[in-house]
N, C-alpha and C positions, 0 to 999 in steps of 0.2 A: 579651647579651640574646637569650634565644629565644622565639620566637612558638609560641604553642600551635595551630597553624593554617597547610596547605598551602595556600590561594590567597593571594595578594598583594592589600595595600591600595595604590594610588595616590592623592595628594591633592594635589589642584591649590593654588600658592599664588595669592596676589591681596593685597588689601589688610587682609583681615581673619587674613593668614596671613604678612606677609612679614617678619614680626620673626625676627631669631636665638631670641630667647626661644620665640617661636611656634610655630617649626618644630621646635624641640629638644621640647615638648610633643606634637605632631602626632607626631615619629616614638616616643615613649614611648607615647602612644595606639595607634600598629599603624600608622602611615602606613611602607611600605617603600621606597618610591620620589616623588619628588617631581615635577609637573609646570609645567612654565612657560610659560603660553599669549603666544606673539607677537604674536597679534592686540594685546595690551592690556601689550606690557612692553618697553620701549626696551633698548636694547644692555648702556646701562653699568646699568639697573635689574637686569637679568639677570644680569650679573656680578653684580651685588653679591650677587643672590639665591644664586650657585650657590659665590659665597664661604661665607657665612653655611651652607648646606648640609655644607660641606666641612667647616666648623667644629662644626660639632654630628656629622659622622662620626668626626671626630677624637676628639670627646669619650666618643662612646660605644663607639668602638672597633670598630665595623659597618658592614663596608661599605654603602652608600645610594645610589642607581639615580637620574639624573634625565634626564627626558624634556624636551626642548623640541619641543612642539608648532607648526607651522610655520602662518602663518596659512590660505596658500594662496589662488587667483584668489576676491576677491569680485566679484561681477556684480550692478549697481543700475542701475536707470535714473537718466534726468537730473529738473529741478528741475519744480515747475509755477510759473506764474505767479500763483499767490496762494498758493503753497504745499500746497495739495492740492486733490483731487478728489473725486467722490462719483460710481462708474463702478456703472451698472446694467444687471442681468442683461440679455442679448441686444444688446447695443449692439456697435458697433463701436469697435475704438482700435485707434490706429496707433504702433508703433514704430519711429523709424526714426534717422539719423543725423545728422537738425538739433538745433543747439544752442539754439536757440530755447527760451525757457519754457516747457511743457506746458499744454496746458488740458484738457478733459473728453474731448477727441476721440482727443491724442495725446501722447506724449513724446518725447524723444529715450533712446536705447538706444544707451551712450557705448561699444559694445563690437562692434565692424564682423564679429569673427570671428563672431557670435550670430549678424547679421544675416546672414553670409552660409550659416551651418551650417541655419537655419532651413529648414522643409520643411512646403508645407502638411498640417498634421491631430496636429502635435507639437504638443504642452502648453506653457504659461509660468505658474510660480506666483511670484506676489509677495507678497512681507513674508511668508513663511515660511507660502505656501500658504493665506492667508486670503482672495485674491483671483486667480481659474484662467481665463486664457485660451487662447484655442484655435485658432492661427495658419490663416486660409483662404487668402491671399497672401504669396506672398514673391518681393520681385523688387532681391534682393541687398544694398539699402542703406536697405529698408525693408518691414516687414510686416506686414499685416492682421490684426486678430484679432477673433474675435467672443467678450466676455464670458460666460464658463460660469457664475463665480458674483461679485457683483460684491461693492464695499466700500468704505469709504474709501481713497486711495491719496495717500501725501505724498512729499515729496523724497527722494531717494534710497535707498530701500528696495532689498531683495533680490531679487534674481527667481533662479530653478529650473531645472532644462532638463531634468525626466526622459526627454524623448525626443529632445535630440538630443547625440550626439557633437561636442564643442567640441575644431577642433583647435588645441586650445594646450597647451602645459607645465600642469602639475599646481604648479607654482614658478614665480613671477613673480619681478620684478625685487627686492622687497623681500624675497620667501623667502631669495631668496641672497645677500642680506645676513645675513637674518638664520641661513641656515643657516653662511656662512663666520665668523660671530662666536660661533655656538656651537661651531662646531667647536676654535676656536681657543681657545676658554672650557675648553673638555675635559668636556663634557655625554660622556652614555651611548650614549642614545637619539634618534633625532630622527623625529617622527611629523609626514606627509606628508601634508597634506589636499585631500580632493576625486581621487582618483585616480578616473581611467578606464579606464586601461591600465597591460600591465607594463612599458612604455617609459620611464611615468613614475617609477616605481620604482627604472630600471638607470639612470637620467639621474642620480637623487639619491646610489644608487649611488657611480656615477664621482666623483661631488664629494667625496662624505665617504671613501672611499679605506679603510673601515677604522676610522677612527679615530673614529667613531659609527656604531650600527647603527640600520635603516630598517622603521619600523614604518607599513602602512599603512594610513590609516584609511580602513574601508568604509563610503561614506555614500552613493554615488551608483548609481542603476540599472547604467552604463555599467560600473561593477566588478564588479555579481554576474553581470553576462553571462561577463564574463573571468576571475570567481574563480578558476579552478585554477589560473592562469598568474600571476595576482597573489601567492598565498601562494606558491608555487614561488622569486619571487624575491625576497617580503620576508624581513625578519628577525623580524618580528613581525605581526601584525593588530591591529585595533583595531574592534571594532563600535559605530560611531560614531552611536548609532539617532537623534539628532536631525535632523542633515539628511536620513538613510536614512527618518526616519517622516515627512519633508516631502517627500522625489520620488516615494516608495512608498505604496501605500495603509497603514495605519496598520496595520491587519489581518498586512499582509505580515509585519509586523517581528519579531517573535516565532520563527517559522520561520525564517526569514533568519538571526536572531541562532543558533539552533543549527546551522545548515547553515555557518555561520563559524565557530563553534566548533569545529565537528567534522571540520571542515574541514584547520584549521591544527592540531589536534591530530593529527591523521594523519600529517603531514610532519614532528611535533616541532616547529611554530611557535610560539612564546609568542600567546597570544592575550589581550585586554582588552575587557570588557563596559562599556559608559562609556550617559554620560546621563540625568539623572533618576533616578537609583539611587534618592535620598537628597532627594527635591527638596524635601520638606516643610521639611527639618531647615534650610532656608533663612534664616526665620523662626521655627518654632517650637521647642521641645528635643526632639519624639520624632516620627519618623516613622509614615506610617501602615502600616496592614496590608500595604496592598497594595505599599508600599515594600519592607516586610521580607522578601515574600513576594519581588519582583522580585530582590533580593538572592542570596536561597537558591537560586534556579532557577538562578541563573548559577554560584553555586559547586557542585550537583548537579549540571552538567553539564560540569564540568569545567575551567574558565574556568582560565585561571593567573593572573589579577586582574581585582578590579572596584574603578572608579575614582570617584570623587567630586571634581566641578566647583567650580559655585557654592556648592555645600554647605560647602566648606572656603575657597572661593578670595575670596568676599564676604559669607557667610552669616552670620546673625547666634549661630552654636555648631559653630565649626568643630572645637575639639575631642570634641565629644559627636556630631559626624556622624561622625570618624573610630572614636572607642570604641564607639559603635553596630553600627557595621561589623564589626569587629574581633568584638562578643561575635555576630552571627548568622553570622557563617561558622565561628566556634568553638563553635555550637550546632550548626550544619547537617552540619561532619565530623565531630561526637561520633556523628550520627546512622545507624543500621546500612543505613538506606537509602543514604548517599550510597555508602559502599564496594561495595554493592551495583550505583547505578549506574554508578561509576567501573569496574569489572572487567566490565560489561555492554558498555560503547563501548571497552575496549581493543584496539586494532590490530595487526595482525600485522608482526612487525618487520622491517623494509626487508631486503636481503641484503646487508648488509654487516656485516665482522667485527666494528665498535662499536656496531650494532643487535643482534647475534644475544648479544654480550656483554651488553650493557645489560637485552636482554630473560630473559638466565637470573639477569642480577646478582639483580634483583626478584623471579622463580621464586626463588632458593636464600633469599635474607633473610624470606622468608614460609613457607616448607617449613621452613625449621630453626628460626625464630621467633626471628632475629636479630635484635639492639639496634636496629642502623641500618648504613645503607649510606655508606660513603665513597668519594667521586671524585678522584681526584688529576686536576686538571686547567691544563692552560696557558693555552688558548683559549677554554673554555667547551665546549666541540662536547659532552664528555666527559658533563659535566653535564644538559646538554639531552637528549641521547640517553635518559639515565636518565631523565629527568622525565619524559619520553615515554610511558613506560612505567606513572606513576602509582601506585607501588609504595605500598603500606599503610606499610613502616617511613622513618621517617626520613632524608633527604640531606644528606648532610654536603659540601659541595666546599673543596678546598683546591687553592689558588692561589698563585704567586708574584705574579702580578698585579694589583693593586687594580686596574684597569677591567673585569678578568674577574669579581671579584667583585661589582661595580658593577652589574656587565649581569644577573646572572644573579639579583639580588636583584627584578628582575621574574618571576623562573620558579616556576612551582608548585613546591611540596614545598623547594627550596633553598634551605639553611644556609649561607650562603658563608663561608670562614674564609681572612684571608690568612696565606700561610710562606712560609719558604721552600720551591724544591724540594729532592725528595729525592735523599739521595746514592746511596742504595742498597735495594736491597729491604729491607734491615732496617730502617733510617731512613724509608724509607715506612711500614713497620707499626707503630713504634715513636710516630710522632709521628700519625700517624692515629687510633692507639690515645688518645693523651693528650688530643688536642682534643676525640675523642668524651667522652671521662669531664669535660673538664674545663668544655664546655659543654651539660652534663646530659642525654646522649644513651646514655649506657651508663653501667654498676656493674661493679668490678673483681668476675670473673667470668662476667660478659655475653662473647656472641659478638658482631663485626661482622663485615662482609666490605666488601674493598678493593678498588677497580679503578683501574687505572690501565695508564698504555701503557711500554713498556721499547723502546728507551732513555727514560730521562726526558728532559721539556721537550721532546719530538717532538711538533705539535700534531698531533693525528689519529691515534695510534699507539694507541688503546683496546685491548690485546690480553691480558691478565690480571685475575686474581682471584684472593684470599686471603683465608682464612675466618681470624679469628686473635683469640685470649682481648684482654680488658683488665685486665690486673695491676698488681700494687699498686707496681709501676717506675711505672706508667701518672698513679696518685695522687702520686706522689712529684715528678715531672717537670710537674707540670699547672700 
């Protein structure tokens, strides 16, 4: 199966998606990777999801990318003693660290590191920023605040810390559970919520060893202070604009989301534009303008996926949020403008010999008006290096690896095909040549060009290319 289309769909499961049936439908729709939020999905539900996943990869013969999304610290206040309140602008309320029932004046705030990170003139938004207050004391184990905007307020709701620094893990107690049960599952991906720092990054890092890579998602002030040093050590980004449009002014997030983008496309990072893409298609079958419009900007700016939540994960047309999808990013690269933007933000390539490679792979397959480009790769690096780049034609990567292919089916423009490797330069151009023809990327007679590193299966060795015909050996062998 190929996608008529270089950005990536992600679609979240949930209940209105967790059937084998379901998901085998979603990935026939354009879904290329699948996501599993832990907030709302127990250990063995997981498994079972990432069985059924395996099973429809099986069937279609394609590799399929899944991401477990990590729930990450939630922070709530404690209970009231009638169950809520009604706090009015300029009052005062106290948070602090008795477990007492709350009333109008005060609560308890069950999280001592807040109280003691707190600083007078820092912000605190509750229930997702519908109620802002505005700390005047803090005296360690409990702190003043005077109400900015007030509201109802009930039992354990969310609160916000745009302004302060929380020193904690980015992973609590149940991330790593839940991240050592994904790991163990043999997920892809694993997306790390609420990061601050690139600490918490190399901590998730060390756990996964490898055997999942670390995507992280930017939702908090305290990361776009550290951006450069956060994509530096992830393996991916994730513009995560729902809590980013609740610690940020709302205005912010738009600019923020390209300054991420453009960001992590500079270093080669996979990047993901998530949130509300799609949020109509919840309830109704077609989203609105301004959905489709939010859509297009992110694949115009080069996104290597944009993701859908609720839209697939509880919605009531999870299929038609995903084929939605699917036809405005296959309208939006038909269109002359995007190749235009796309060659407008291309970056100059790093100094090393599988940048300076990658970056002519794309010069020569465009100059000679080649079929498509092929990667031989072990790792992935091989692959990503190319996508980097943005090339107009076609990516083909071939792997011995099914987790290489796995990974890489989040990355712009990437066809992943699993082989063997090759034995010899001839057997590299020989089966390079067959898979392009045989999954509709070239016509015997067509040119492609081949990169790959010599020896073979060296991860990191990108040191070659070869311009080479597709012949009718090519059709015969396919």
């Amino acid at each position: 199966m190929r996608r008529q289309r270089k950005v990536k769909i992600l679609a979240t499961l949930g209940p209105a998606s967790s059937s084998r049936e379901m998901i085998a439908k979603l990935f026939s729709a354009g879904a290329d990777v699948f996501r599993i939020n832990m907030s709302h999905t127990s250990h063995d539900r997981m498994r079972e999801m990432v069985g059924m996943i395996r099973d429809v990869e099986k069937e279609c013969g394609r590799p399929i990318g899944i991401l477990v999304d990590l729930q990450g610290p939630k922070l709530r206040i404690g209970e009231f003693a009638e169950g809520s309140v009604q706090l009015v602008n300029g009052a005062s309320f106290v948070l602090d660290s008795d477990p007492t029932p709350g009333d109008v004046g005060r609560v308890q705030l069950p999280h001592p590191e807040i109280l003691s990170a707190l600083r007078p003139g820092h912000t605190l938004l509750l229930d997702d920023g519908k109620v802002r207050l505005k700390t005047t004391e803090c005296m360690g184990t409990r702190a003043v605040t005077e109400v900015l905007i007030g509201g109802k307020m009930s039992n354990r709701k969310g609160v916000s810390l745009p302004d302060t620094e929380i020193p904690v893990s980015a992973m609590t107690a149940k991330d790593r559970g839940d991240l050592d049960a994904a790991l163990e599952t043999g997920v892809d991906w694993i997306a790390l919520s609420f990061v601050q720092r690139p600490e918490d990054v190399t901590e998730a890092r060390k756990i996964a060893r490898g055997r999942a890579l670390i995507m992280s998602k930017i939702e908090k002030p305290q990361a776009i202070q550290r951006l450069e040093e956060i994509i530096e050590v992830s393996d991916a980004l994730m513009v995560a604009r729902g809590d980013l449009g609740v610690e940020l002014p709302l205005e912010k997030v738009p600019g923020l989301q390209k300054r991420i983008v453009r960001g992590a496309r500079k270093l080669g990072k996979p990047v993901i534009v998530a949130t509300q893409m799609l949020e109509s298609m919840i309830s109704i079958p077609v989203p609105t303008r301004a959905e489709v419009s939010d859509v297009a900007t992110a694949v115009y700016e080069g996104a290597d996926a944009v993701m859908l939540s609720a839209e697939s994960a509880s919605g009531a047309y999870p299929i038609e949020a995903v084929a939605t999808m699917n036809r405005i990013a296959e309208e939006v690269e038909r269109d002359a403008l995007h190749r235009t933007i796309i060659n407008a933000q291309r970056n100059e390539p790093e100094q090393t010999g599988a940048d300076a490679i990658a970056a002519a792979a794309r010069t020569v397959s465009e100059t000679l008006d080649l079929a498509a480009l092929i990667a031989w790769t072990a790792s992935g690096a091989t692959g990503l290096r190319i996508a980097r780049e943005r090339a107009e034609k076609p990516l083909l990567t071939l792997s011995p690896n099914i987790s290489t292919g796995r990974r890489l089916a989040l990355v712009w423009g990437v066809h992943a095909v699993l082989t063997e490797d090759a034995k010899d330069v001839n057997d590299m151009v020989e089966r390079g040549c067959r898979h392009a023809y045989k999954d509709g990327f070239a016509r015997p007679g067509q040119r492609v060009l081949i990169v790959a590193g010599v020896p073979f299966g060296t991860p990191g060795a990108t040191n070659m290319m070869r311009i080479a015909f597709v012949g009718t050996d090519d059709i015969e062998g396919a």
